[in-house]
C-alpha positions as CSV (number, residue, x, y, z in Angstrom):
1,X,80.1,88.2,135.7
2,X,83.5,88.3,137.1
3,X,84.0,84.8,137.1
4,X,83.5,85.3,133.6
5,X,86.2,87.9,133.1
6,X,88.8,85.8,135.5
7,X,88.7,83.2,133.2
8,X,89.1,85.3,130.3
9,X,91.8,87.0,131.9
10,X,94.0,84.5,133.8
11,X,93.5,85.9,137.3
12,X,91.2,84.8,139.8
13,X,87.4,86.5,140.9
14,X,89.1,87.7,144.3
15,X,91.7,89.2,142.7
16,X,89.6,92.0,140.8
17,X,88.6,95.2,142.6
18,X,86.2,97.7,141.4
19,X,87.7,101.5,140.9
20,X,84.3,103.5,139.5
21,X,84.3,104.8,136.4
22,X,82.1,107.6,135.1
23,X,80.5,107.0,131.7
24,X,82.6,103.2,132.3
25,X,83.1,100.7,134.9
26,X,86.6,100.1,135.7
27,X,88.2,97.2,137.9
28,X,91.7,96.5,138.5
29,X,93.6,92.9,139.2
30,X,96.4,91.4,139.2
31,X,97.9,88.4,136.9
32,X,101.3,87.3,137.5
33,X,102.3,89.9,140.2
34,X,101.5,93.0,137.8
35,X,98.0,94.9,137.8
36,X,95.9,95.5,134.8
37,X,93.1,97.6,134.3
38,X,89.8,96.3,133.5
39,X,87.6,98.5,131.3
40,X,83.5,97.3,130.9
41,X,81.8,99.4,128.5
42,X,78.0,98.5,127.5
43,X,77.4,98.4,123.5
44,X,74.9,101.0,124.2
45,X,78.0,103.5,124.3
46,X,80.5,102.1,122.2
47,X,80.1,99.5,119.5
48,X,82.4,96.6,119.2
49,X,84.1,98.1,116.2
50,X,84.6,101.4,117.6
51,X,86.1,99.9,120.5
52,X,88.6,97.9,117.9
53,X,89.0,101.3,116.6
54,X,90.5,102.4,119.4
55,X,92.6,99.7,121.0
56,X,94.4,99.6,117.4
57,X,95.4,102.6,117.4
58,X,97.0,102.9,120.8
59,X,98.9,99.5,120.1
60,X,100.3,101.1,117.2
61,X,100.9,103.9,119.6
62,X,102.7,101.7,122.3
63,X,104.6,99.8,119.6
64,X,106.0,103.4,118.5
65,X,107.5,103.8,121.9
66,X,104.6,106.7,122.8
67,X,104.3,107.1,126.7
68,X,100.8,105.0,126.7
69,X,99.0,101.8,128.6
70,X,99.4,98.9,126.1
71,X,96.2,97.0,125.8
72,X,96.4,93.4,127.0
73,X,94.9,90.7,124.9
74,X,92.8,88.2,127.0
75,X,93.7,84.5,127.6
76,X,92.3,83.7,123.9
77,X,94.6,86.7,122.3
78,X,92.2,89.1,121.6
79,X,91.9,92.9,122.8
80,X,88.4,92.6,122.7
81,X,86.0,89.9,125.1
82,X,82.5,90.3,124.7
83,X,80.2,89.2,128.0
84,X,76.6,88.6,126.9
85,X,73.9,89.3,129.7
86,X,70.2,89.6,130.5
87,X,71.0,93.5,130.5
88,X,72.6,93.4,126.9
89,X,76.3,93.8,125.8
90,X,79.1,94.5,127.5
91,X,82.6,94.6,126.1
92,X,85.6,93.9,128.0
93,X,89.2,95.5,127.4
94,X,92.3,95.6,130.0
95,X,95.4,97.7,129.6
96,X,98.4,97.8,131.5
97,X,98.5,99.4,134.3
98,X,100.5,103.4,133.9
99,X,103.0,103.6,137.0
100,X,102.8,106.4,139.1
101,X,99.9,108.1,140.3
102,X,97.7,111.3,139.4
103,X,98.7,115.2,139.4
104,X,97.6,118.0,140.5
105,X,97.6,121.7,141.2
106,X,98.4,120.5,145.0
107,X,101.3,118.0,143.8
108,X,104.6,119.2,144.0
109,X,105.5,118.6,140.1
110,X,102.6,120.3,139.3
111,X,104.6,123.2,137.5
112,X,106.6,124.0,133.7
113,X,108.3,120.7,133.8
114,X,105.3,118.5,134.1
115,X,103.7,120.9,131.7
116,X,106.5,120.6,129.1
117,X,106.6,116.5,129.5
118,X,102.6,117.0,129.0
119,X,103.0,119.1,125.5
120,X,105.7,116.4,124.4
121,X,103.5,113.7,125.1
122,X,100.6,115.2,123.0
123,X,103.2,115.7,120.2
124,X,104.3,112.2,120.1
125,X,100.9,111.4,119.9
126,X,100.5,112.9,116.6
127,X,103.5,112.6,114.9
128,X,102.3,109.0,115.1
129,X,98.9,109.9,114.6
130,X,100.2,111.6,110.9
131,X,101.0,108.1,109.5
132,X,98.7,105.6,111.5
133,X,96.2,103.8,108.8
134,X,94.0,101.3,110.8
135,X,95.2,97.5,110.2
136,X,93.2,96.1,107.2
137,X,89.6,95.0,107.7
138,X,89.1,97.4,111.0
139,X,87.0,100.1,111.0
140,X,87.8,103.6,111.6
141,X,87.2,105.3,114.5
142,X,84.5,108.2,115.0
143,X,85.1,111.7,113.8
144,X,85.2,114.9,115.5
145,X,81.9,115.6,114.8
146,X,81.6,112.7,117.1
147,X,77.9,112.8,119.7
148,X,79.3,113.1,123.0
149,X,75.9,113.1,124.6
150,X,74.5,109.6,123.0
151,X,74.8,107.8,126.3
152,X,74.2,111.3,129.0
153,X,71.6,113.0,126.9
154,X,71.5,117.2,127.3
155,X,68.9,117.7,130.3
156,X,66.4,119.7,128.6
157,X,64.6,120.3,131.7
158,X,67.0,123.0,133.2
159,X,66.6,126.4,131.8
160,X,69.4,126.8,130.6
161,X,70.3,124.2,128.6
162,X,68.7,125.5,125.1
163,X,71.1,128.3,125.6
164,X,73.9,126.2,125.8
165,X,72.9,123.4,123.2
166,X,72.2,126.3,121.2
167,X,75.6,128.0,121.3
168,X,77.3,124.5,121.0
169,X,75.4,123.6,117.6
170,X,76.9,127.2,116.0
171,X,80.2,126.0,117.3
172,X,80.1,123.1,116.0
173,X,78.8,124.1,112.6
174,X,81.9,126.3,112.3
175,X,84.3,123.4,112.8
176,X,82.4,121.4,110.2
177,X,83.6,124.3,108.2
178,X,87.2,124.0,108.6
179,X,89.9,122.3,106.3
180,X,91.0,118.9,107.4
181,X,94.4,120.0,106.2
182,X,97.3,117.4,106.2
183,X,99.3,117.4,109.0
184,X,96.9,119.2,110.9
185,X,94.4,116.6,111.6
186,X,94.4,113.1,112.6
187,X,93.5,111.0,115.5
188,X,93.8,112.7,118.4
189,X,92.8,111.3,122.0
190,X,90.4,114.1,122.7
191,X,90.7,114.1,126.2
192,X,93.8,114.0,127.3
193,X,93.5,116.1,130.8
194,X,95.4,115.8,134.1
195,X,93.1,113.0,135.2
196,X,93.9,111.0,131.8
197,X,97.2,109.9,132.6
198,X,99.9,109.2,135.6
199,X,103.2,110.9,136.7
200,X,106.2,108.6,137.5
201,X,109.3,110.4,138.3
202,X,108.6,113.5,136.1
203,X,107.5,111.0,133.3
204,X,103.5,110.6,132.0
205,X,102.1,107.7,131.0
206,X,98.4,108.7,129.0
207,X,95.5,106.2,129.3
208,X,91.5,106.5,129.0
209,X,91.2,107.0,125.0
210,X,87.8,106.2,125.2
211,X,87.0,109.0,123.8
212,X,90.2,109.1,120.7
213,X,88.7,110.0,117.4
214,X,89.6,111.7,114.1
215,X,89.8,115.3,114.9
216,X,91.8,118.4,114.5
217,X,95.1,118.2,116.6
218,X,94.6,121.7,118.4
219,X,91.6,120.2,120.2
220,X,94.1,117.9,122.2
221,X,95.6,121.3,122.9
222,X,92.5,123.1,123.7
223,X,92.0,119.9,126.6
224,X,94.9,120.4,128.2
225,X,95.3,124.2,128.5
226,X,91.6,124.5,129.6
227,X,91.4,121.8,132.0
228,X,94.8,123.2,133.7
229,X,93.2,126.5,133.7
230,X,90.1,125.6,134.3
231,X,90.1,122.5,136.7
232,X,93.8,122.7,138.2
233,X,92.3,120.8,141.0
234,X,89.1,118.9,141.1
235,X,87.4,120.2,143.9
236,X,88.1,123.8,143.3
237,X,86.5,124.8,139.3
238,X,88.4,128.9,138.2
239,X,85.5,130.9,137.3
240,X,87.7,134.5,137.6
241,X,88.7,135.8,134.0
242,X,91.8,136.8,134.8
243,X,93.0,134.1,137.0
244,X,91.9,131.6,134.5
245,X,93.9,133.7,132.0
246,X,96.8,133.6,134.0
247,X,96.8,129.8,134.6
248,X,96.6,129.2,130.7
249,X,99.1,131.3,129.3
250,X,101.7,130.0,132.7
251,X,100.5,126.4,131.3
252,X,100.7,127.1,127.2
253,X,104.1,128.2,126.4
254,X,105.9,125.0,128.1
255,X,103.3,123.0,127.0
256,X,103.9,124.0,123.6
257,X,107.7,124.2,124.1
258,X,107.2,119.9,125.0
259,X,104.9,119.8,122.0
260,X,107.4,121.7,119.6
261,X,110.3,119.0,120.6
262,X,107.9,116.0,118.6
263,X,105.4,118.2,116.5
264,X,104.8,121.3,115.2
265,X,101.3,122.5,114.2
266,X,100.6,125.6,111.8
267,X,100.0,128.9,113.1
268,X,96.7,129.2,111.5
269,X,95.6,125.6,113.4
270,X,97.0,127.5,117.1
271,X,94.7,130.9,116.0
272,X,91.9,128.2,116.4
273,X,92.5,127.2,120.1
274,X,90.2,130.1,121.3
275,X,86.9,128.1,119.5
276,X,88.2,124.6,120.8
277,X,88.6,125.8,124.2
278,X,85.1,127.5,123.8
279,X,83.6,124.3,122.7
280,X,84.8,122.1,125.9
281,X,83.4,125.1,128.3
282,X,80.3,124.4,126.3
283,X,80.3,121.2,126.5
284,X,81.1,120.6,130.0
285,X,78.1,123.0,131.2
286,X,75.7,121.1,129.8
287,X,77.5,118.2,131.0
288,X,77.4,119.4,134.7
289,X,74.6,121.7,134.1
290,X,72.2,119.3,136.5
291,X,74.8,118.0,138.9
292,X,76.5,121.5,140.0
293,X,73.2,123.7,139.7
294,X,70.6,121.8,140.8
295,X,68.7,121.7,144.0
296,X,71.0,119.5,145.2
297,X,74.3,120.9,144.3
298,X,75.6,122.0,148.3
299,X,79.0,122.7,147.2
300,X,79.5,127.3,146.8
301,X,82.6,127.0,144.0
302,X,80.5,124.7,141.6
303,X,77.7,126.1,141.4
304,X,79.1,129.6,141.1
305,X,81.2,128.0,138.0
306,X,77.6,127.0,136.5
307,X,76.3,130.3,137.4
308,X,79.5,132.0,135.7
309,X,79.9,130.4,133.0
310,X,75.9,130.2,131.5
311,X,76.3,134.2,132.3
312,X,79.2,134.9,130.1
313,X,78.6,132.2,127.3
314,X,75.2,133.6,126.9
315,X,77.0,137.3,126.7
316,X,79.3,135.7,124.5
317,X,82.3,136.2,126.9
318,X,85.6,133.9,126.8
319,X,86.3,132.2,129.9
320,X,90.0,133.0,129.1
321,X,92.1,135.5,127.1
322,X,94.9,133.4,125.5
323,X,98.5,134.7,123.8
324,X,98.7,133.3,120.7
């Protein structure tokens, strides 16, 4: 199959080296002396047009001068190759590759600065995201009502999943509720954490916006304060209130003093980062609900996260007190 893709691409089979990937497979190479990212997503996940969707959009985005990884168009000039197999599908998308590395609670520019280039970023991304109309003839992209379990389904075996699925569902329901008001909603990247994007002399470049959609711009918020809370470094998940507290409300007010410089979002939109933050704690327990409290799971500061977290959600409890 890579063969396949070094044709398409202009680079040679040796030259492309798997990275992983979690819900994707990602390769890099090189063309030319620079490296690209290689993205392989099976149809099973993402259809060809929502893939279209997407690459659109951040083109605009790039072509607006927004700190992003351009998408490359293949040997033939498209965005998008598709590779058909024995095992289905697969479409194939590369993007430049972002400069610098990734950022954490143990890197030295982890701290205001980064935070305040982070909440400029994000505003940049919707100022653009106000205007952007897809070119004619694409599709749009997915809403925010978008299933992010269609291709990791809940694991209805663990106890407490119901619980959780459960609690998601009224969450949910009460976004479904909420004006799409102008200004305030829009394509967002929905994921746009610490691990979404690279550092380069105090400068980020975002990538991965595999899962961008139409949504309400505080949930790009609600990503970043809760994962810098949350997950400041991988290996070590906050389950303490008050530390988790702490880390938000350090992270939110340069975050939102970057934002402020390209954007500016309603007060009544920031009141809702509480229920956006709620639903990606949600979300993220059932999503790690098997891998950090199973059997298996060897590791103390996971599965007391698990442990935490089904606790208080089921109690109703906030895993942080924010001051908006």
């Amino acid at each position: 199959m890579l063969e396949y893709v070094a044709k398409r691409y202009g680079t040679k089979r040796e030259a492309i080296r798997k990275l992983g990937g979690f819900e994707n497979i990602v390769y890099k190479f090189t063309r030319g002396g620079q490296p690209y990212i290689l993205r392989v997503t099976h149809d099973s996940r993402r259809t060809v047009g929502e893939i279209e969707a997407e690459l659109d959009w951040v083109h605009d985005l790039a072509n607006h001068g927004v700190s992003v990884a351009r998408p490359v168009p293949s040997e033939r000039g498209t965005l998008l190759e598709k590779m058909e197999t024995e095992q289905g599908t697969f479409l194939l998308s590369v993007f430049e590759e972002a400069p610098g590395g990734r950022v954490d609670a143990k890197h030295p520019a982890w701290g205001p600065d980064l935070f305040t280039e982070w909440g400029f970023v994000t505003g940049q991304l919707h100022a653009c995201a106000r205007d952007y109309e897809p070119r004619t003839g694409l599709p749009k992209r997915m809403g925010h009502d978008m299933n992010i379990f269609r291709s990791q389904p809940i694991p209805e075996h663990m106890p407490a999943a119901p619980m959780l699925r459960d609690r998601l569902i009224s969450i949910e329901a009460q976004m479904g509720a909420l004006p799409k008001a102008a200004g305030q909603f829009g394509m967002s990247h929905r994921d746009l954490h610490h691990g979404n994007f690279h550092v380069q002399n105090g400068k980020i470049v975002a990538f991965d916006f595999d899962d961008c959609g139409y949504d309400f711009f505080i949930q790009d918020i609600a990503m970043a304060v809760y994962y810098a809370s949350i997950m400041p470094t991988w290996d070590a998940p906050v389950s303490d209130l008050a530390q988790a507290s702490d880390n938000a409300n350090r992270f939110l007010e340069p975050f939102m003093k970057g934002y402020e410089r390209a954007y500016s979002l309603d007060q009544s939109s920031m009141k809702l980062l509480p229920l956006f933050v709620e639903k990606r704690r949600c979300e993220l327990a059932i999503i790690l609900l098997e891998p950090w409290g199973g059997a298996a799971q060897q590791h103390a500061g996971k599965r007391e996260w698990i442990e935490r977290n089904i606790d208080s959600i089921k109690r109703g409890e906030p895993c942080m007190l924010l001051d908006i």
